[in-house]
C-alpha positions in Angstrom: -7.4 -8.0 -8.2 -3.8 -8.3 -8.3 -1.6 -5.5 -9.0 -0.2 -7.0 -12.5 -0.1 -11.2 -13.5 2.4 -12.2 -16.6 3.2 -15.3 -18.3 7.3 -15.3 -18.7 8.1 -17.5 -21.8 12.0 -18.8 -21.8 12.7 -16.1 -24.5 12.0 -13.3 -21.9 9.0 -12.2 -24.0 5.8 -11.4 -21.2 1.8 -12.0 -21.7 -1.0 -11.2 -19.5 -2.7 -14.3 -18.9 -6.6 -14.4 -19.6 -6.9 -17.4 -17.1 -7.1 -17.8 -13.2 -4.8 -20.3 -12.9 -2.0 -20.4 -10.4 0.4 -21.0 -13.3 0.7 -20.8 -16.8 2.1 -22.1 -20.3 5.3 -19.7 -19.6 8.6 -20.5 -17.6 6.6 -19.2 -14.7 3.9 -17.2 -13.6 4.3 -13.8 -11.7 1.5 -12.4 -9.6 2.2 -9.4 -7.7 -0.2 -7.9 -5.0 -1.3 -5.5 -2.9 -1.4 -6.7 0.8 -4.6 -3.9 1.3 -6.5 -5.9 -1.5 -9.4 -7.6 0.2 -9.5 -10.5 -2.3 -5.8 -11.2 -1.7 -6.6 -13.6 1.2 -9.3 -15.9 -0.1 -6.6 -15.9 -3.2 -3.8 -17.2 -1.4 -5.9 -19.3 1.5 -7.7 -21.3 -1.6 -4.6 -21.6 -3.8 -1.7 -22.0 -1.6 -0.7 -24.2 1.5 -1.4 -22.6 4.2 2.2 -21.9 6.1 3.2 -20.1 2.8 -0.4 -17.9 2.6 0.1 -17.3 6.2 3.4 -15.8 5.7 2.1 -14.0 2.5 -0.8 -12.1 4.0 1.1 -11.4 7.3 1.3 -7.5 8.3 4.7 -7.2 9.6 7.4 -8.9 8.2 11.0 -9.5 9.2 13.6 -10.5 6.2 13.0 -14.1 6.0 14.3 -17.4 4.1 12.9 -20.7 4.4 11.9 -23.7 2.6 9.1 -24.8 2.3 8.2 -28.7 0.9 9.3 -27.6 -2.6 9.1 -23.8 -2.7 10.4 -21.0 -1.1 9.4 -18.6 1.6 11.6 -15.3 1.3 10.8 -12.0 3.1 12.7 -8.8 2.0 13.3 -5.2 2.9 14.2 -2.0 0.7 14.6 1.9 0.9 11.8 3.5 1.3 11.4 5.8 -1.9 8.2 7.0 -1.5 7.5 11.1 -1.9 6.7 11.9 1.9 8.3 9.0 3.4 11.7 8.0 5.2 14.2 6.1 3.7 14.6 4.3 6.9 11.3 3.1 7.0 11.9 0.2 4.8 9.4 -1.5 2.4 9.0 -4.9 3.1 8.5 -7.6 -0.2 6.3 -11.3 0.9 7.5 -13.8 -1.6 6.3 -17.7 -2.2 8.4 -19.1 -5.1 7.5 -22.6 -6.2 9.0 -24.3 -9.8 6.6 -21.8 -12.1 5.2 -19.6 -10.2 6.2 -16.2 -8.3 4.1 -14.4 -5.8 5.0 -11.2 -4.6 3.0 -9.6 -2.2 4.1 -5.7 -1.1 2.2 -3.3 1.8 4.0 0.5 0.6 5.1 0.9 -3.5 8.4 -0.9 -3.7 10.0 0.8 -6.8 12.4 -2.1 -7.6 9.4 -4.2 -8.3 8.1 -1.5 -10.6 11.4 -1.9 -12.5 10.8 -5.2 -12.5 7.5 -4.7 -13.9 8.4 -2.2 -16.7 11.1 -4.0 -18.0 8.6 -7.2 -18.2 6.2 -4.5 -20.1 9.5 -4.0 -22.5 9.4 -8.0 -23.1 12.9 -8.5 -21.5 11.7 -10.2 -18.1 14.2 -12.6 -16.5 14.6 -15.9 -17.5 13.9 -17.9 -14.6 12.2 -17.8 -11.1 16.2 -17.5 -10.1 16.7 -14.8 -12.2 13.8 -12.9 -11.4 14.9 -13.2 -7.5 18.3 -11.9 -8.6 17.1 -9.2 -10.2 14.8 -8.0 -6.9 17.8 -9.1 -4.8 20.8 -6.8 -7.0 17.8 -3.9 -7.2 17.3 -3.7 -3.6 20.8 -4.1 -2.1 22.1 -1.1 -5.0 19.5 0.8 -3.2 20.4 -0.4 0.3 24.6 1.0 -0.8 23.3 4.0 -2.2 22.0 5.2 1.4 25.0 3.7 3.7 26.9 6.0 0.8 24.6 9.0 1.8 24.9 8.2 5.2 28.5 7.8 5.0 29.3 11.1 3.3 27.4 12.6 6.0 29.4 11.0 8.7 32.5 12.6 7.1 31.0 16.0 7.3 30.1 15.7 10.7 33.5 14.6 11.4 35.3 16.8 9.7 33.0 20.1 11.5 34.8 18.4 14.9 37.9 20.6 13.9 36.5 23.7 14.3 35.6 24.1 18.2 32.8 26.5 17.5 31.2 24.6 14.9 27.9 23.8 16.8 25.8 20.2 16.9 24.4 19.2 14.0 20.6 19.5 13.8 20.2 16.3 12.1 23.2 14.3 14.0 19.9 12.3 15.9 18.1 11.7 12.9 21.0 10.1 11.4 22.1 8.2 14.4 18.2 6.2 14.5 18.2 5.9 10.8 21.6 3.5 11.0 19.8 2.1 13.6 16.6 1.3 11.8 18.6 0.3 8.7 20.7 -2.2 10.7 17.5 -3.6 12.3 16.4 -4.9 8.7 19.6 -5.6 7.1 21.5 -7.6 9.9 18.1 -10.7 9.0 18.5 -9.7 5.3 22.0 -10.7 5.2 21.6 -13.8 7.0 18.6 -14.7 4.7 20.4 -14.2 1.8 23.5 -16.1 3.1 20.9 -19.1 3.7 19.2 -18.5 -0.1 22.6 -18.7 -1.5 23.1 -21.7 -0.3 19.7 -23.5 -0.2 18.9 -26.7 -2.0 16.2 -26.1 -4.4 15.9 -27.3 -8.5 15.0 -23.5 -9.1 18.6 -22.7 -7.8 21.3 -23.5 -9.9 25.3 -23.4 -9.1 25.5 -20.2 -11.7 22.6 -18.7 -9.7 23.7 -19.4 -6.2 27.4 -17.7 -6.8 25.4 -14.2 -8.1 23.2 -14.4 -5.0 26.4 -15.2 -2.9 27.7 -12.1 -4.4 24.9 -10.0 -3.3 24.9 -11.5 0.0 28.3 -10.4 0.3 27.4 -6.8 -1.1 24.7 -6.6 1.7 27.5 -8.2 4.7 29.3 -5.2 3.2 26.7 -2.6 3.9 25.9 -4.2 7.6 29.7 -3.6 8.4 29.7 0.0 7.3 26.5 0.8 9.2 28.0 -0.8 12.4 31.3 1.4 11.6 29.2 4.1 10.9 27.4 3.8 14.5 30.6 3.8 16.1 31.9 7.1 14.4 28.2 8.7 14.8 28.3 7.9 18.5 32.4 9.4 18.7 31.3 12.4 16.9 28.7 12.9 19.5 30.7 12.4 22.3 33.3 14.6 21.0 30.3 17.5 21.0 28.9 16.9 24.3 32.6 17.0 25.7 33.5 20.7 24.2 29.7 21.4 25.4 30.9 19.9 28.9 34.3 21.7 28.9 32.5 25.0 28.2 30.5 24.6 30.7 33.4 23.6 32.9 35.1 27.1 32.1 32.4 29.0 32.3 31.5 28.0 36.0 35.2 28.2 36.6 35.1 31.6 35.8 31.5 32.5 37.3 33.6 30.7 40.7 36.6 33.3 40.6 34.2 36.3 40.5 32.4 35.2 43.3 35.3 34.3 45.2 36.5 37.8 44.6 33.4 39.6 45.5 32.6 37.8 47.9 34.5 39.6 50.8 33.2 42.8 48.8 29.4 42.1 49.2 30.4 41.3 52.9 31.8 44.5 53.1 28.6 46.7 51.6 26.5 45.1 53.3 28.3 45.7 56.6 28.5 49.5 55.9 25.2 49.4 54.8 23.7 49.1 58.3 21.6 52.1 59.0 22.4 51.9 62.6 24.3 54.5 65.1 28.3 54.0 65.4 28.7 53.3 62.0 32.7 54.5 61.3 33.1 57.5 58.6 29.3 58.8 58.8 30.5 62.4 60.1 33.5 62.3 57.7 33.2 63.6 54.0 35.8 61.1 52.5 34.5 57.8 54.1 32.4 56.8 50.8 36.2 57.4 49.0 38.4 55.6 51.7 35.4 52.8 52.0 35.4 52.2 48.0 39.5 52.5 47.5 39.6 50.0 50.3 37.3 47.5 48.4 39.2 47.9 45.5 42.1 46.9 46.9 40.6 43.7 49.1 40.2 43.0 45.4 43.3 43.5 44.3 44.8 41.1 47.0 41.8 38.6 46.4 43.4 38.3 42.9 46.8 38.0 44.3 45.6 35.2 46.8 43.9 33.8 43.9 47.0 33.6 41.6 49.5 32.6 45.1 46.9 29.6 45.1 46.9 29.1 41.2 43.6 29.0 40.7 43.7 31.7 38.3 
């Protein structure tokens, strides 16, 4: 069974249909499914050609639009807003739209079809087949900002922790850095599919229609930009980390080299002295320990001076 059916009438008023047909009396027809539903497939094979069915009942999905004789083929994505879930992994919409009929077909909840839904409930449903893909389109690219904002205000924190040198890596630097990429994987295909549906050739489409879904199709160029900016600036603020992490480490062996150097000569020294052998200078004499330590104090002494002659201190 489908998720919900209406009849849209052209005064935006909504009825449940108490037929089986693929369309109705109203403007259009709007079925919305569940791609899990086991009827959904003999549904679509026996009532639809069979390149759109096909494309409905398909698992994964890449943000598609095509024509299709005289309908239209259009795959979507949106933020994931489920409780448990990842924005990133975004929810993927099946669409066949053809004269007065809409088919939606969605895998996870996609809560801009839920909108959708309740404001249909509220008798205030779009007008048109265009208007009901406008209104999906605008819900899902508002969405689509909202996280390239939260992504973006995060990028400005992470940049602005750069000016305190012992501010350490963010935790979550990764986890942002694969969710522009994920984001970007989706987007980059929704734009260019909604570039093509704003400028497709069908009835359904009109001139008014086509300049709103330009508009959006600008809006989601927009968002592509700022995530490819945003890559660039996640990827300098990670360099800029693992150089201070490389120039401590630089400084740190730097300074593990100069006591080495210096003790060096030292350990040679002990370890010399401490040969338990006969003819060893100063056994028999109560101040050798003394004269033996004051002298390694100052080989160290000149080690330093050496050191700083050299400047390598």
């Amino acid at each position: 069974m489908p998720i919900c059916v209406f009849d849209i009438f052209p005064d935006g008023t909504a009825k449940v249909p108490d037929d089986a047909a693929l369309t109705g009396p109203g403007t259009y027809r709007w079925w919305h499914y569940d791609l899990s539903d086991p009827d959904l497939a003999d549904w679509a094979t026996n009532r639809l050609p069979a390149i759109p069915a096909g494309a409905l009942l398909q698992p994964e999905t890449r943000p598609r639009c095509d024509l299709y004789e005289e309908g239209l083929i259009l795959n979507l994505r949106g933020i994931n807003l489920n409780a448990g879930q990842h924005a990133d992994q975004m929810v993927s919409v099946r669409m066949w739209v053809e004269g007065n009929v809409i088919i939606t077909v969605r895998l996870r909840r996609v809560f801009a079809l839920d909108e959708i839904r309740q404001i249909v409930i509220a008798q205030a449903a779009p007008l048109t087949t265009a208007a009901f893909i406008e209104a999906l389109v605008g819900r899902l690219t508002a969405r689509v900002q909202d996280e390239v904002m939260r992504i973006s205000k995060l990028t400005e924190f992470y940049e602005a922790d750069l000016e305190n040198d012992t501010t350490p890596l963010p935790k979550d630097l990764p986890a942002t850095r694969r969710s522009v990429i994920k984001l970007r994987r989706y987007l980059e295909p929704q734009k260019n599919a909604l570039v093509t549906l704003s400028t497709i050739d069908l009835p359904i489409v009109t001139e008014t229609d086509a300049l709103k879904l330009r508009e959006l199709a600008n809006r989601t160029t927009i968002a592509v930009e700022e995530l490819d900016a945003l890559q660039e600036r996640l990827i300098a603020v990670q360099d800029d980390h693992d150089l201070d992490v490389a120039r401590r480490q630089a400084r740190n062996g730097y300074a593990l080299s100069i006591v080495a150097a210096i003790f060096l000569p030292l350990g040679f020294l002990t370890g010399l002295f401490g040969v338990n052998i006969g003819g060893m200078p100063g056994i028999e004499n109560a101040w050798g320990f003394a004269i033996l330590c004051i002298s390694m104090v100052g080989l160290a002494g000149l080690m330093y001076l050496v050191l700083k002659a050299f400047r390598w201190l």
